[in-house]
C-alpha positions as a printed Julia matrix, in Angstrom:
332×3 Matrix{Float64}:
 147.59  112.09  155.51
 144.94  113.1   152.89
 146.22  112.55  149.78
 144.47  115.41  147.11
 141.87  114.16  144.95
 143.19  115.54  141.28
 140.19  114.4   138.94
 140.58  114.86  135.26
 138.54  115.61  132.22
 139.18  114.2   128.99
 137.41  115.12  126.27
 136.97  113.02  123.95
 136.12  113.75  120.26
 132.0   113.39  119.41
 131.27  111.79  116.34
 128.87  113.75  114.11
 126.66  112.13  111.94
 127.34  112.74  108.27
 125.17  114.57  106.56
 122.51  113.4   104.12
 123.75  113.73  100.81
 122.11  112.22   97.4
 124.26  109.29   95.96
 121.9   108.72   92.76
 118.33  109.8    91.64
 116.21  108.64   88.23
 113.16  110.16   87.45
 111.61  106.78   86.01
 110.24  107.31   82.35
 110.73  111.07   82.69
 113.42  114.12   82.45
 115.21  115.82   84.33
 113.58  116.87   87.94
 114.97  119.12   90.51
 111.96  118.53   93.61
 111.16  120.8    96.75
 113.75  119.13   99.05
 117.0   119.78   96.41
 116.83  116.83   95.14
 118.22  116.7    91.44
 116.98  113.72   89.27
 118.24  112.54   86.21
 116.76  111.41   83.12
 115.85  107.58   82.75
 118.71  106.17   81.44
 117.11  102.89   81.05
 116.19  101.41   77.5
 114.69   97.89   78.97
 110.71   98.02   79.22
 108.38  100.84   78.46
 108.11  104.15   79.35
 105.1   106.22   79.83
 103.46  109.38   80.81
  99.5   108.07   80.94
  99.57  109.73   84.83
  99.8   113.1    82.83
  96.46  112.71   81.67
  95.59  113.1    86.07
  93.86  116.25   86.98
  96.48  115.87   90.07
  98.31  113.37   92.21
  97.08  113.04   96.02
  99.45  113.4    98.85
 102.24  115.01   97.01
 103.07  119.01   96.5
 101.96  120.01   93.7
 105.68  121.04   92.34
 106.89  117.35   92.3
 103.93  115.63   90.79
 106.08  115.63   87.64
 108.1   112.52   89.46
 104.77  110.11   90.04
 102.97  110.87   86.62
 105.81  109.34   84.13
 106.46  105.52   85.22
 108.53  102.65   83.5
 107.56   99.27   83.26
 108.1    96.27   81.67
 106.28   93.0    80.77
 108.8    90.88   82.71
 111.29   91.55   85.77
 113.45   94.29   84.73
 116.0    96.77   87.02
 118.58   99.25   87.27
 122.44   99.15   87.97
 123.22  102.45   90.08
 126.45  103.49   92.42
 127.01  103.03   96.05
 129.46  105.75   98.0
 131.44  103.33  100.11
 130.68  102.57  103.82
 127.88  103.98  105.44
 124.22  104.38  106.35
 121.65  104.72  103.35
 117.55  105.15  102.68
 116.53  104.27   99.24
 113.78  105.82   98.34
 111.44  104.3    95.41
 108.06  106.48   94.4
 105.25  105.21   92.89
 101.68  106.05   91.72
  98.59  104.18   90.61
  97.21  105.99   87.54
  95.05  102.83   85.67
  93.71  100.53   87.63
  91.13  101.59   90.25
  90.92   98.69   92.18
  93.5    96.55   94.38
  94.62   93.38   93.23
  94.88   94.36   89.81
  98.84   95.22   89.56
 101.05   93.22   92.9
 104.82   92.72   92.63
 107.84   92.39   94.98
 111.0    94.52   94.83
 114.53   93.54   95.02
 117.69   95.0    96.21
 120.99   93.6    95.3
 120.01   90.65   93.52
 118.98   89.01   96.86
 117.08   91.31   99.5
 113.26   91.12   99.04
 112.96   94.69  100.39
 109.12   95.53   99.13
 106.71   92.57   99.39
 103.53   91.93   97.13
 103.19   95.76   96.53
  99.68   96.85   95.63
  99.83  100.94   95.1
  96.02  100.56   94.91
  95.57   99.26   98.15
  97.74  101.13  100.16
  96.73  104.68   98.88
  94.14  104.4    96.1
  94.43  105.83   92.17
  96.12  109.3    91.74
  98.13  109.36   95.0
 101.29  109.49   95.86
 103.39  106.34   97.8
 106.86  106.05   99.17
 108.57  102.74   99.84
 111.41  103.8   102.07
 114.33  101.15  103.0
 117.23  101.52  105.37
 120.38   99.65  104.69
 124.16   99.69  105.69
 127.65   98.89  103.61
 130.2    97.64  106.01
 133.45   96.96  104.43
 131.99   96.41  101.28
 129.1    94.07  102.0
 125.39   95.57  102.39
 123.86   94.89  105.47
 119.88   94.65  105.45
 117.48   93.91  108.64
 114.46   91.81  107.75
 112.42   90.07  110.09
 114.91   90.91  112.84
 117.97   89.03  110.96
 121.09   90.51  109.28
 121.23   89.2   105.18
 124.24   90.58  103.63
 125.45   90.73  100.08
 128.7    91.96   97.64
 128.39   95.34   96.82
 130.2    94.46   92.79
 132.24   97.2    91.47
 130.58   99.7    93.97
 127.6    99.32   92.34
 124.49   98.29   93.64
 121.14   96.18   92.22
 117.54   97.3    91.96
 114.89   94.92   90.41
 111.41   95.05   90.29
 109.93   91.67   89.68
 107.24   90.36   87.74
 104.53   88.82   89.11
 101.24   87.08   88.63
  98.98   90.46   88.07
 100.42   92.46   85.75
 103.87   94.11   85.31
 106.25   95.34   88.25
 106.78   99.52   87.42
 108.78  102.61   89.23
 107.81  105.89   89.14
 111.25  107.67   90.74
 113.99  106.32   93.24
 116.37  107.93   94.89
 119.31  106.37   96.96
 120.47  108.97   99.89
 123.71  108.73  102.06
 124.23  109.97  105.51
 122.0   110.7   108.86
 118.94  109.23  107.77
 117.17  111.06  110.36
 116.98  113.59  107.91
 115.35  112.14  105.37
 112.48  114.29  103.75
 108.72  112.86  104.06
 105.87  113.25  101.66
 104.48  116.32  102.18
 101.57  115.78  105.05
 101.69  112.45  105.5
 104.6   109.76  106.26
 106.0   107.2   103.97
 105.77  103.74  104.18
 109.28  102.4   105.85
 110.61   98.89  105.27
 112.49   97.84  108.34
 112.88   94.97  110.61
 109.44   94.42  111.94
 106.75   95.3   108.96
 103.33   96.62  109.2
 100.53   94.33  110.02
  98.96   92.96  107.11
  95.44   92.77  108.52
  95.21   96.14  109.54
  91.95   97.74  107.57
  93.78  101.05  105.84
  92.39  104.36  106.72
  90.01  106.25  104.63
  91.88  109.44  103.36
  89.41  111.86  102.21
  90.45  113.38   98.8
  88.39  117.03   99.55
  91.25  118.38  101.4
  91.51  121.95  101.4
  94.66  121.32   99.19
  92.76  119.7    96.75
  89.54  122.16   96.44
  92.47  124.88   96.43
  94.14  123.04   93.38
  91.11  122.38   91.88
  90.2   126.18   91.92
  93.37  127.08   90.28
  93.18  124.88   87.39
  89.59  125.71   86.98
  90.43  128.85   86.04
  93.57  128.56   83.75
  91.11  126.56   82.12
  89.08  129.5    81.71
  91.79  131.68   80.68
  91.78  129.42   77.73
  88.31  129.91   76.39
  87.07  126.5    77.4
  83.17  126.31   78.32
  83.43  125.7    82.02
  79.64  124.7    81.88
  80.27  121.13   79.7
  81.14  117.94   81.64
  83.71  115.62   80.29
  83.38  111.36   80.37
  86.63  111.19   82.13
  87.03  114.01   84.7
  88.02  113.73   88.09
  84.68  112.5    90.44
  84.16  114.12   93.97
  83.7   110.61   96.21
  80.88  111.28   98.59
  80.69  108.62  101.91
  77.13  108.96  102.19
  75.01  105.94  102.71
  72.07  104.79  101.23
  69.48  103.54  103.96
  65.61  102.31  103.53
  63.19  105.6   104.34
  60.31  105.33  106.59
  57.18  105.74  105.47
  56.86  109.53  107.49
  60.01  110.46  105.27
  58.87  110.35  101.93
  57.45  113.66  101.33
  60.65  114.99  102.31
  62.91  112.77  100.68
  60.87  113.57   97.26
  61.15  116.92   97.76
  64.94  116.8    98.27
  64.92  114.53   95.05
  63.8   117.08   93.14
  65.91  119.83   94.68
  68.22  117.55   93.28
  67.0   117.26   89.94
  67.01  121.0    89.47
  70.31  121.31   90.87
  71.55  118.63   88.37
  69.98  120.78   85.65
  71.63  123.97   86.79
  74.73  124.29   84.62
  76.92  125.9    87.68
  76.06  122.86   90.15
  78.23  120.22   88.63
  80.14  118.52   90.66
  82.55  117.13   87.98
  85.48  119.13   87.03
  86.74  119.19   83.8
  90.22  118.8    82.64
  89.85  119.76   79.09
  87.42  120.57   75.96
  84.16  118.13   75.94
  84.59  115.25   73.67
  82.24  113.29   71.47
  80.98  109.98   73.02
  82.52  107.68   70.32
  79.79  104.86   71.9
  76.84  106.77   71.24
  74.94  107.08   67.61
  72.12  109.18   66.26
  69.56  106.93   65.18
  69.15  108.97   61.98
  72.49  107.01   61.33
  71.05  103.97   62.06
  68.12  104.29   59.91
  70.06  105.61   56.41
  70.51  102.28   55.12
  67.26  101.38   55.65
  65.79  104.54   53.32
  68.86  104.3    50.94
  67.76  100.77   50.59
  63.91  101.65   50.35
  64.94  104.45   47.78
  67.03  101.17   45.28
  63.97   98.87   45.67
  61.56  101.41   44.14
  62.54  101.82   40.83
  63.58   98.15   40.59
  60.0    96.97   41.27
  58.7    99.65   39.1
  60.86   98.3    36.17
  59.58   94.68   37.4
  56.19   95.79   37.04
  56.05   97.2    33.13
  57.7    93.5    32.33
């Protein structure tokens, strides 16, 4: 006898990733900030080290929409290892976010620090901003971690480290090292499916997880004449011009189009032609419409250069003295 074959579903309840939610954001050495993905971050409430705004001074920052390059032109550093106490939101999956953004040096291996998280997790190793996206631009450090019954739980180098999570606060340091001083431009610390978490607009950020990056990869070249940045350019061109500045003057420290040409030895059948593109060149570099600096304010006065009439006033006023003296010499 065929017994009936009585099979049964049971559904059983799906768990749903929680959704991303912001836990704490500081808009280092700056105000208040609200950026394109919601966002909101506070003031700095940190009195340790220095703040600044010298990024303002930028005719933009690279790799960043234009809206929320208030967050990578005010920094805060300090001449020694300095950090910030912030909250945790109990058990769960997080991405701290930390923004930064070279705007002095304009080489690599000039500022190189380490960042750590919770007073124990080197999470950013021998940072150089320079060298990982150049001066001006925009660069994310992103780092996953988990809280698990009150301990933090970090993968590096394919081992669990854990730590306290003290008073449900967590532990952000940025520590000095032997070129100059450690600095933050913004952080953020997000809670939730980290699957969601927002990227820099048209590129990806640099995230800090088990296995890291090779270190002897050659980085790419970006080219800074994207259409983003000629359209940018454009605009500020002419509020400038709304203003009554000369758009025909060319200021020391304006922004300089980079140009990946190389220079190679001509032939001896290419001279004519390279001499007359030199001096197509010339007269384009006369033409007062053909620069290809843009300015970012009102021409200043070169405080290095001198008029030699300055140079040569003593000299006369001196001449001028020793005349009547030997004069008066003379009728002794």
């Amino acid at each position: 006898m065929l017994l009936p074959l009585v099979i049964t579903f049971v559904l059983l309840p799906v768990a749903r990733a929680e959704p991303l939610k912001v836990v704490y954001a500081v808009n280092a050495g700056g105000g208040e900030h609200t950026d394109q993905n919601g966002i909101s971050y506070e003031a700095d409430p940190l009195n340790v080290g220095i703040s600044s705004d010298y990024g303002k001074h930028l005719l933009m920052i690279g790799r960043v929409q234009e809206q929320d390059e208030a967050l990578y032109r005010t920094e805060r550093y300090h001449t020694t290892t300095f950090g910030y106490d912030f909250p945790a939101d109990g058990d769960g999956d997080y991405a701290l976010i930390m923004k930064f953004c070279e705007v002095y040096f304009d080489a690599p291996n000039r500022k190189v620090f380490d960042v750590l998280l919770n007073r124990k997790h080197t999470v950013v190793k021998q940072l150089d901003i320079y060298n990982q996206v150049g001066r001006g631009s925009a660069h994310d450090e992103v780092v996953y971690f988990k809280i698990i019954n009150g301990r933090l739980h970090y993968e590096n180098e394919g081992e669990i480290e854990t730590s306290d999570v003290r008073n449900g606060h967590l532990r952000l340091d940025f520590i000095k090292g032997a070129l100059d001083n450690p600095k933050i431009n913004a952080f953020a610390l997000l809670k939730g499916d980290v699957t969601q978490l927002p990227r820099l607009h048209n590129t990806e950020a640099s995230e800090r997880r088990a296995e890291l990056e090779e270190e002897d990869k050659p980085r790419a070249v970006r080219p800074r004449d994207s259409q983003q940045h000629q359209e940018r350019i454009v605009r500020y061109n002419e509020r400038q011009a709304q203003r009554g500045y000369d758009e025909d003057e060319e200021d020391e420290d304006d922004y300089d189009v980079e140009e990946g040409e190389q220079q190679q030895e001509p032939h001896a059948d290419q001279l004519p032609e390279i001499q007359q593109q030199q001096q197509h060149h010339q007269q384009q570099q006369q033409s007062p419409q053909s620069s290809k600096r843009t300015r970012s304010g009102p021409r200043q006065p070169n405080p290095y250069s001198m008029d030699d009439s300055s140079i040569l006033m003593p000299v006369f006023i001196a001449i001028g003295a020793f005349i009547p003296l030997l004069f008066c010499l003379c009728k002794l």
